[in-house]
VOMAR-5590 format. One record per residue (C-alpha): residue number from 1; x, y, z; residue in one letter. Coordinates in steps of 0.5 Angstrom, whole numbers, padded with zeros to 4 digits. Layout:
REM residues N
(sekol NUM,(X,Y,Z),'A'),
...
REM end
This chain:
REM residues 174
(sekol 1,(0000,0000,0000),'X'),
(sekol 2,(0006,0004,-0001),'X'),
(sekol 3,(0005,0005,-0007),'X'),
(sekol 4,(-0003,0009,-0005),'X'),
(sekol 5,(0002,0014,-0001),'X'),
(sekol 6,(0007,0015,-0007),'X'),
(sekol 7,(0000,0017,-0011),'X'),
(sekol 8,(-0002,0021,-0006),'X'),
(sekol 9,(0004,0025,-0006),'X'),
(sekol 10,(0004,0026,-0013),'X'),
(sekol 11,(0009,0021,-0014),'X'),
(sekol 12,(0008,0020,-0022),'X'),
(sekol 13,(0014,0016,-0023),'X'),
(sekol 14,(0010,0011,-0019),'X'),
(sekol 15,(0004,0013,-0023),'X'),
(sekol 16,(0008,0011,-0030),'X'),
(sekol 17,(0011,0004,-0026),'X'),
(sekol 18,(0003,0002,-0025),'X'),
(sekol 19,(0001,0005,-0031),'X'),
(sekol 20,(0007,0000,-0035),'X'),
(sekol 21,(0004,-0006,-0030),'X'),
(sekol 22,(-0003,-0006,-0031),'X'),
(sekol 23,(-0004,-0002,-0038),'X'),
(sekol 24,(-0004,-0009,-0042),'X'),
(sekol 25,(-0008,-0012,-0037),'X'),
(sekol 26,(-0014,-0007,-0037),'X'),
(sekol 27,(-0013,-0007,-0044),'X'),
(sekol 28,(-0014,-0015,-0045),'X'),
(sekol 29,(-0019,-0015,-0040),'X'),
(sekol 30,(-0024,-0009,-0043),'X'),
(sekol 31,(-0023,-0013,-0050),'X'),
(sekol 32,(-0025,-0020,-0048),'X'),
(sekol 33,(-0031,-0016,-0046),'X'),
(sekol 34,(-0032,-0012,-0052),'X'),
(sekol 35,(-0029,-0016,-0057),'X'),
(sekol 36,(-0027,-0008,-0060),'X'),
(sekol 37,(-0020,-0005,-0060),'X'),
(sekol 38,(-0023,0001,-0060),'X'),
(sekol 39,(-0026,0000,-0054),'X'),
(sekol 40,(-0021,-0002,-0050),'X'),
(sekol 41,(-0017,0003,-0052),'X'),
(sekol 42,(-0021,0009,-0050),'X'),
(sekol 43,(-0024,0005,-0043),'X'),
(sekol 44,(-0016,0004,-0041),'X'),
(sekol 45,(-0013,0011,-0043),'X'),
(sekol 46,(-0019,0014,-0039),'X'),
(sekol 47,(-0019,0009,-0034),'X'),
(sekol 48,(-0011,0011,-0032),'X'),
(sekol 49,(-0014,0018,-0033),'X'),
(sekol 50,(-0019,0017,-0028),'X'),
(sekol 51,(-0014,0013,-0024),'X'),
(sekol 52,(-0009,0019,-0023),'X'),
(sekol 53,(-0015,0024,-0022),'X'),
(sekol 54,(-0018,0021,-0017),'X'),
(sekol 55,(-0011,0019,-0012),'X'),
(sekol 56,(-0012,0024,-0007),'X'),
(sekol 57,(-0019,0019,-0006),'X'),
(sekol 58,(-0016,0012,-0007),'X'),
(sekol 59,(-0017,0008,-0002),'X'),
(sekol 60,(-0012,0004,0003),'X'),
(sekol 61,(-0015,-0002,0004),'X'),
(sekol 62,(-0016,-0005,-0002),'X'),
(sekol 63,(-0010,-0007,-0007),'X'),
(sekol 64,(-0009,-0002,-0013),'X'),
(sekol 65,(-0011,-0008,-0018),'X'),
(sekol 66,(-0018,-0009,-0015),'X'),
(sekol 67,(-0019,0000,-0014),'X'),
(sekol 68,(-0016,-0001,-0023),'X'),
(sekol 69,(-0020,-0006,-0025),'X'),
(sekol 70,(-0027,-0003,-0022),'X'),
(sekol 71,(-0025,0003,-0024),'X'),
(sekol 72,(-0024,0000,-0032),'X'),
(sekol 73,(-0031,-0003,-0031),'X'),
(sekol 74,(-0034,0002,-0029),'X'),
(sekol 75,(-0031,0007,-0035),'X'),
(sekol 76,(-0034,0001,-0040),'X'),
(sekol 77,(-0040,0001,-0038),'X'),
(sekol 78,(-0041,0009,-0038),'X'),
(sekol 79,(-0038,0009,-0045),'X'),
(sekol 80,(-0042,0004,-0046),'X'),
(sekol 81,(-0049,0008,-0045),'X'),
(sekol 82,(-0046,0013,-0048),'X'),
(sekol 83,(-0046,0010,-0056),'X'),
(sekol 84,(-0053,0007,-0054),'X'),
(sekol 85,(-0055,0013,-0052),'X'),
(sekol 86,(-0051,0016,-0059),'X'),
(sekol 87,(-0054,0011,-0063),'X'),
(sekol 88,(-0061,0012,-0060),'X'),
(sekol 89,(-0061,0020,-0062),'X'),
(sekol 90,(-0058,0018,-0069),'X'),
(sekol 91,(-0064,0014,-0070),'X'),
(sekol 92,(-0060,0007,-0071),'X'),
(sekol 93,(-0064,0004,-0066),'X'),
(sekol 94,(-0061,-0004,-0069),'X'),
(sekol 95,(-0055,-0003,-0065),'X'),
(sekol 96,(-0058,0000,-0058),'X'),
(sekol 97,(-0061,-0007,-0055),'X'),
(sekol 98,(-0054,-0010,-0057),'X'),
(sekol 99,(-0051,-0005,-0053),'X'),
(sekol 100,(-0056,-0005,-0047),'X'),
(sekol 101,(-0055,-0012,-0047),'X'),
(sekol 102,(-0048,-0012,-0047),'X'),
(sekol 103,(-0048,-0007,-0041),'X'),
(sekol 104,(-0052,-0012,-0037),'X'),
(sekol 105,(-0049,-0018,-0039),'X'),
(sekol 106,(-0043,-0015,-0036),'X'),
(sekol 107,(-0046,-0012,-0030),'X'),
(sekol 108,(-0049,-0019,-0028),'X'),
(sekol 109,(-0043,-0024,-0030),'X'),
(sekol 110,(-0038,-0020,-0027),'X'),
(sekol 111,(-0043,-0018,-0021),'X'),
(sekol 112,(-0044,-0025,-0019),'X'),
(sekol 113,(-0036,-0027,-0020),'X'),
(sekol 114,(-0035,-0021,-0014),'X'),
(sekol 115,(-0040,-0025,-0010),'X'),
(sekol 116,(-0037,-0032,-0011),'X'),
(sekol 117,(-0031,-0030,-0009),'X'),
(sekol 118,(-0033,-0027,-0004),'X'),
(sekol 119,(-0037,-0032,-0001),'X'),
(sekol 120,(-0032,-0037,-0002),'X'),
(sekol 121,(-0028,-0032,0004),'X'),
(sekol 122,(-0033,-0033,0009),'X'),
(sekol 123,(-0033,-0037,0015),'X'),
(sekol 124,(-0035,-0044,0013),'X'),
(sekol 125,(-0041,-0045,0017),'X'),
(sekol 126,(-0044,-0036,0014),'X'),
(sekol 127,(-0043,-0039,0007),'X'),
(sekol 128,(-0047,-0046,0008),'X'),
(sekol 129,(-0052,-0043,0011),'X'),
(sekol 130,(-0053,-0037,0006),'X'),
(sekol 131,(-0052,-0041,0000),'X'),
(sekol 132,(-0058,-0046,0003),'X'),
(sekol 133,(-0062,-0039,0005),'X'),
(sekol 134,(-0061,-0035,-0002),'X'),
(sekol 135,(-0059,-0042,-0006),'X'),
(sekol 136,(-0063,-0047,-0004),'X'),
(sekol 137,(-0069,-0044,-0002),'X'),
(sekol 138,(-0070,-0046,0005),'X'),
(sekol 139,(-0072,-0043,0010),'X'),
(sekol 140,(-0069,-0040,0016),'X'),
(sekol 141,(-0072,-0046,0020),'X'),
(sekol 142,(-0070,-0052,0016),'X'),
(sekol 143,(-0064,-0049,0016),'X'),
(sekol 144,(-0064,-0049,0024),'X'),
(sekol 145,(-0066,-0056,0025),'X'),
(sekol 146,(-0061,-0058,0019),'X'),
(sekol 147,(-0055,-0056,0023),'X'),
(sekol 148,(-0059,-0057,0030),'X'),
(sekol 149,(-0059,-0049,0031),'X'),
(sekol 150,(-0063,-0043,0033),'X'),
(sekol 151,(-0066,-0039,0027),'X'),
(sekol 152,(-0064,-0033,0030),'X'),
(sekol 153,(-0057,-0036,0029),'X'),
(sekol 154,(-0059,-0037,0022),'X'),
(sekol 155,(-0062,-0030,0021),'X'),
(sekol 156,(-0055,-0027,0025),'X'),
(sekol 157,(-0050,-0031,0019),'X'),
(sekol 158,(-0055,-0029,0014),'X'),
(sekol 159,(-0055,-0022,0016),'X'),
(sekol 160,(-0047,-0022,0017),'X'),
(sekol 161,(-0046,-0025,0010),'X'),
(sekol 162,(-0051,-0020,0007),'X'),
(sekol 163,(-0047,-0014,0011),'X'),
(sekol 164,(-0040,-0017,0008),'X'),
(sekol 165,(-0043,-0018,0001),'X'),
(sekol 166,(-0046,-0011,0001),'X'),
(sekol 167,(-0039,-0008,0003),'X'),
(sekol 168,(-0035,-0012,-0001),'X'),
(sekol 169,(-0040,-0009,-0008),'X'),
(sekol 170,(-0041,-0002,-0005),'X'),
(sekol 171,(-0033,-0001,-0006),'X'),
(sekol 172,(-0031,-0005,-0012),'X'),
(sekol 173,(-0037,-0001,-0015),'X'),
(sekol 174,(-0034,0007,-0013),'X'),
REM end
């Protein structure tokens, strides 16, 4: 977290070191999505431009990659509704639903790899009872007569596992 610091005080050649180590990472990983050259070059360019604008709020808990690459997704999506909203006012409409889908296929495959990764961090016993709860649709009683405990224990790993989520996703997505 050195680094955080170093960019905080307006170390550029810090800046210049991360941009080197994460400029093709970006790059590749916004082109998978995209599958357009165009794209990720503008979403990395202004990715590292956001990253360097914003270095005085950058946070000192997470690693630079995670604060980059939330920052890369979140520069496609806006760009992405940008040309959906280009298009729609130029009257190609055949593009919008494409671009719209696009945008919500990424939201929602790259959302719940978030929350895989996550839950795969808990304590075991507030895994098994959210997954059994969100994924399995049991309720909060079978839960506790399933591993003979109180469902107000249940309704504490729930609401433990859901508070993690949420703050996990609340800063990957600013």
């Amino acid at each position: 977290m050195n680094e955080i610091h170093a960019l905080q005080s307006d170390n550029e050649l810090v800046f210049n070191r991360i941009y080197q180590d994460y400029h093709p990472r970006i790059y590749g990983f916004i082109l998978n999505r995209t599958k357009s050259d165009y794209m990720a070059e503008e979403v990395t360019q202004l990715t590292f431009i956001k990253f360097w604008k914003s270095r005085h709020t950058l946070s000192h808990t997470l690693e630079i990659q995670i604060q980059l690459f939330g920052m890369a997704r979140q520069v496609m999506i806006d760009l992405l509704r940008k040309e959906a909203t280009r298009f729609k006012y130029e009257g190609d409409t055949a593009e919008t639903p494409l671009t719209n889908s696009l945008i919500n296929a990424i939201e929602s495959k790259d959302l719940l790899q978030i929350i895989e990764k996550d839950m795969e961090n808990m304590p075991k016993m507030r895994r098994l009872v959210f997954d059994l709860s969100r994924k399995q649709g049991m309720s909060h009683r079978e839960i506790a007569d399933l591993f003979s405990i109180s469902t107000k224990a249940v309704e504490k790993h729930i609401g433990k596992a859901l508070g993690q989520l949420k703050q996990h996703l609340y800063s990957v997505m600013l």
